[in-house]
C-alpha positions in Angstrom: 5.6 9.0 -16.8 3.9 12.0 -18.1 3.6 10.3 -21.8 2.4 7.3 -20.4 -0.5 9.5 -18.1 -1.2 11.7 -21.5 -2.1 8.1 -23.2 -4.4 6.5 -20.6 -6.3 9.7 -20.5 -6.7 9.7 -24.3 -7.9 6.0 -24.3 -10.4 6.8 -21.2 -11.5 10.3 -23.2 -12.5 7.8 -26.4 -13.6 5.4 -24.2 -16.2 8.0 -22.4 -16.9 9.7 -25.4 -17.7 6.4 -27.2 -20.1 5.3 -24.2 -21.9 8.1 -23.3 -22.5 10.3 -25.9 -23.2 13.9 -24.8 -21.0 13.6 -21.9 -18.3 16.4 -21.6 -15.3 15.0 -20.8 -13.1 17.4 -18.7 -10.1 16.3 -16.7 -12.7 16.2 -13.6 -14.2 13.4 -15.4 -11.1 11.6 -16.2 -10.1 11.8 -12.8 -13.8 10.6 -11.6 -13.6 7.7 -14.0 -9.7 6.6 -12.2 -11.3 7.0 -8.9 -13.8 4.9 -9.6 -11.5 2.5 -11.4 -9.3 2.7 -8.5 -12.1 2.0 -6.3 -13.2 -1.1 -7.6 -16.9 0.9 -7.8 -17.5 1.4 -4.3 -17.9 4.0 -2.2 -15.0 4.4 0.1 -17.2 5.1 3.3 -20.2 2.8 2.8 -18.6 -0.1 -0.1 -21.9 0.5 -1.4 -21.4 -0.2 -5.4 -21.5 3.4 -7.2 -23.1 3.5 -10.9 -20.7 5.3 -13.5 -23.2 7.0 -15.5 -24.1 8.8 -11.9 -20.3 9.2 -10.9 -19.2 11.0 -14.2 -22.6 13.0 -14.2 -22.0 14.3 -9.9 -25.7 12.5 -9.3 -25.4 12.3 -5.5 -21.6 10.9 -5.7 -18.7 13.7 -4.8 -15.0 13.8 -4.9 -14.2 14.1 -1.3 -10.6 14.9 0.0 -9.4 12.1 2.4 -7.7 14.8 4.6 -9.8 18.4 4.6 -7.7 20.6 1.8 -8.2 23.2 5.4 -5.9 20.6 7.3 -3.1 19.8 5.0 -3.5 21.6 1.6 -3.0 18.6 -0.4 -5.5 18.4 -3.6 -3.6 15.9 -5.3 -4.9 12.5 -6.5 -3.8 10.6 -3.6 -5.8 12.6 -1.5 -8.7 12.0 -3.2 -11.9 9.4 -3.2 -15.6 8.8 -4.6 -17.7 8.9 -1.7 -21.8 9.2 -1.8 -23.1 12.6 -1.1 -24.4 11.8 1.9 -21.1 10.6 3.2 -19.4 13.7 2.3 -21.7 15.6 4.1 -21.6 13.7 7.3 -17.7 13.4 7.1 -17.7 16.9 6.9 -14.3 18.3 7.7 -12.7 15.0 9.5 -9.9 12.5 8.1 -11.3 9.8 6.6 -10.0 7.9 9.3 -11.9 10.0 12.4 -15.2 9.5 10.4 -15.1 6.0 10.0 -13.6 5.9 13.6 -17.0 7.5 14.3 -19.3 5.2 12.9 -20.3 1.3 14.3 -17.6 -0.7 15.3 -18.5 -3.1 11.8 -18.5 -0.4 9.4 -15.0 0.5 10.6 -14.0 -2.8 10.6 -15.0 -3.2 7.0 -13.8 0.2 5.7 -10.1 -1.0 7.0 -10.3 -4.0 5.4 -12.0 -2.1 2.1 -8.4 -0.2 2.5 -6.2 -3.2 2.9 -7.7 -5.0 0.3 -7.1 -2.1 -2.2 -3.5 -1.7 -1.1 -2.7 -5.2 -1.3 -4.2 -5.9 -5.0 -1.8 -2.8 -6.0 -5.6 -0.4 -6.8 -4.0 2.2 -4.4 -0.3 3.6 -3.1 1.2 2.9 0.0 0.5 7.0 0.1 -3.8 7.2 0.0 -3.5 4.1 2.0 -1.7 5.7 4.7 -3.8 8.8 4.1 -7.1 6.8 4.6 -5.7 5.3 7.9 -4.2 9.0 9.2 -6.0 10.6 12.1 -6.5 13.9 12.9 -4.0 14.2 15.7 -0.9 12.8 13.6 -1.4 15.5 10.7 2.0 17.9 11.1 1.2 21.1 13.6 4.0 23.0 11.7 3.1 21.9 8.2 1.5 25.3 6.9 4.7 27.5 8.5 7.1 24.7 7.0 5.5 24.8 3.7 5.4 29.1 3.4 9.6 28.8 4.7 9.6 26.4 1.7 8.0 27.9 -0.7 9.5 31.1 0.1 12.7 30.0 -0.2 12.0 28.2 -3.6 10.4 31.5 -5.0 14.0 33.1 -4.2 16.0 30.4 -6.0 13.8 30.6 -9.3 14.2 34.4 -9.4 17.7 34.3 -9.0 18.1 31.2 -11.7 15.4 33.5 -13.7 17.4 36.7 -13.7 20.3 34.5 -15.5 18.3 33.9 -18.6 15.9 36.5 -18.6 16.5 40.6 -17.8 13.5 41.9 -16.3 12.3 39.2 -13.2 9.5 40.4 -10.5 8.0 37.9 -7.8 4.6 38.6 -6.6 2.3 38.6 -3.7 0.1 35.4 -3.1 -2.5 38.1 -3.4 -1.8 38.0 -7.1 -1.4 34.1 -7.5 -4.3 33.6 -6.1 -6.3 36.1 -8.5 -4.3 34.4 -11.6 -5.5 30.5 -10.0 -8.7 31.9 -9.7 -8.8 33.0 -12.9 -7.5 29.9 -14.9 
């Protein structure tokens, strides 16, 4: 519920503002302060405890992207974590999954029970559970050609709905999308 969201960032906006004064708080902010929430504090990839001051100021703690945005194009909440610099770095442009995979036998043991344990007391979705458990190798091969059919086809329909209501209706290039994304 999009009323309901607007109210828990207001209350977290006060909240921030209240306890650290000087902080800017953007909607990167907000969403740092969920992810930790969400996260009961701990990095994802080490469940080493993460200070807040240090999450909402960037010190040495990114926003990493469960599955590379290069592999699925998903930059939406449930495809984001808190994860220490460092971890980022090394992760580099694997699934979360395939790095942990990579790691000692008891780190990955831990980080699926880190997982599991945030399903099951309702911190995360079934969604950025299953993204955290996802490999490499079960990410859709077609997913970018089904997505451009899609969105193609959905650029049609709102023109044509568009040209209903409104008398002079041009699509654009992705060329120019991209330059107005860019740009806000």
């Amino acid at each position: 519920n999009s009323l309901e969201t607007d109210k828990r960032h207001k209350a977290i906006r006060e909240r921030l503002e209240q306890d650290y004064p000087g902080l800017k708080v953007s909607r990167k902010v907000i969403e740092k302060y969920k992810l930790y929430e969400q996260q009961d504090g701990l990095c994802i990839y080490s469940g080493v405890k993460m200070e807040l001051a240090s999450v909402l100021r960037g010190e040495g703690i990114d926003i990493d992207h469960i599955i590379p945005q290069s592999r699925l194009f998903d930059d939406s909440f449930q495809n984001k974590v808190l994860a220490f610099r460092k971890e980022n770095e090394r992760k580099n442009n694997e699934t979360a999954y395939d790095y942990m995979k990579s790691k000692s036998e008891d780190e990955f043991k831990q980080y699926i029970e880190r997982v599991s344990r945030l399903f099951e007391n309702e911190k995360i979705t079934r969604s950025k559970q299953s993204k955290l458990l996802l490999t490499a190798s079960e990410i859709p091969s077609d997913f970018i050609n089904r997505q451009l059919n899609e969105t193609r086809f959905i650029s049609r329909e709102a023109v044509k709905l568009l040209k209903n209501i409104c008398r002079n209706v041009y699509s654009t290039t992705g060329q120019v999308t991209d330059f107005l994304r860019t740009q806000w």
